[in-house]
Structure formats: structure tokens, C-alpha cells
N, C-alpha and C positions, 0 to 999 in steps of 0.2 A: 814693913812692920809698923803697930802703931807705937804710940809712943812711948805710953808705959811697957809695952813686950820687950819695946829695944833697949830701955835702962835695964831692965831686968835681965835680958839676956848679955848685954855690955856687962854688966856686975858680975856676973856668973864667968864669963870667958876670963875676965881680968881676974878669977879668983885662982884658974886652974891654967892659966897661961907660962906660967912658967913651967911648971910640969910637961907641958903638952912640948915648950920648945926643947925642954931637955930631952926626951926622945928622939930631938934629930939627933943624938949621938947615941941612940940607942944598937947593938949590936946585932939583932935583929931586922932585917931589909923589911917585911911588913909594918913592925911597928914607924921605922923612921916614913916609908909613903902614908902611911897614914896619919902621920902626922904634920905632913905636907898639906895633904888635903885637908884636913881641920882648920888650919890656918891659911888655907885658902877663903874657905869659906867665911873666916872671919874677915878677913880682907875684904870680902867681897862686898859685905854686910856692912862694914866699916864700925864695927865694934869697940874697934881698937886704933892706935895710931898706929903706926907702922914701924916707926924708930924702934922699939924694941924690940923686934923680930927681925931689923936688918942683918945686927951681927951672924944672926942664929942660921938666917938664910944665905948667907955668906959659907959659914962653914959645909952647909948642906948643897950648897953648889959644885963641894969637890967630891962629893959621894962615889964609892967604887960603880953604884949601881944608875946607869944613863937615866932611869926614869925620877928616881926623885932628883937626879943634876938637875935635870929641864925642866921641871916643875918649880924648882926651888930659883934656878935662873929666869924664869917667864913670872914670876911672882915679883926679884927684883925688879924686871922690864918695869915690871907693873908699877908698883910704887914707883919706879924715878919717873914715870911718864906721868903720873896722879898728882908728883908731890914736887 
């Protein structure tokens, strides 16, 4: 991205980041994967630091449902290997 897209797009994520993590304890198994993958994506982008997603991804690591566990555990991989 150039430079201005990424301030701008970093602004916007950090405005709706907390909403986005509070869906990992959404009731719902769709909304919490998809909210895995959003915040992959932000990761991936590097929009954001990562410390405040850790806790959130912690909790989402013990999900009844195998696929957001391993999403949300390969995500931590990620960060402690990054950071």
C-alpha cells in the first residue's frame, strides 16, 4: 500500500478494532471466524501492533470450534515469531 492508503486504512481499523475483537466472544461460530480472519488480515498488513489483540487471541484459542482454535493459535505463532 502507499502511504497515504495505509494511514488511512491503519485509522479506520484502529477505529473499529475493538468491536471487531469483541466478536471473538460472539455466540455465533460464523461471526467469531470471521472475525479471526479480519484480524488476520490486519496483522498481515501490519496496521496495527499486535499487543492488543494478544489477550483477545488468547481467549479465541480455546474456542469449542477446531477452526477459529488454529487460526487464532497460528496467528499467535505469528506474532511471537514477528515480535
Amino acid at each position: 500500500m502507499n502511504d497515504v492508503t495505509s494511514g488511512m486504512a491503519s485509522r479506520i481499523i484502529q477505529l473499529y478494532l475493538e468491536e471487531i475483537l469483541a466478536c471473538f466472544l460472539h455466540k455465533d461460530y460464523s461471526v467469531r471466524l470471521w472475525a479471526v480472519k479480519v484480524v488476520a488480515i490486519v496483522l498481515r498488513q501490519g496496521l496495527v501492533a499486535p499487543q492488543r489483540m494478544v489477550p483477545w487471541l488468547i481467549a479465541l484459542s480455546t474456542d469449542e470450534k477446531q477452526e477459529t482454535a488454529h487460526r487464532a493459535d497460528a496467528l499467535l505463532k505469528e506474532i511471537d515469531k514477528t515480535y
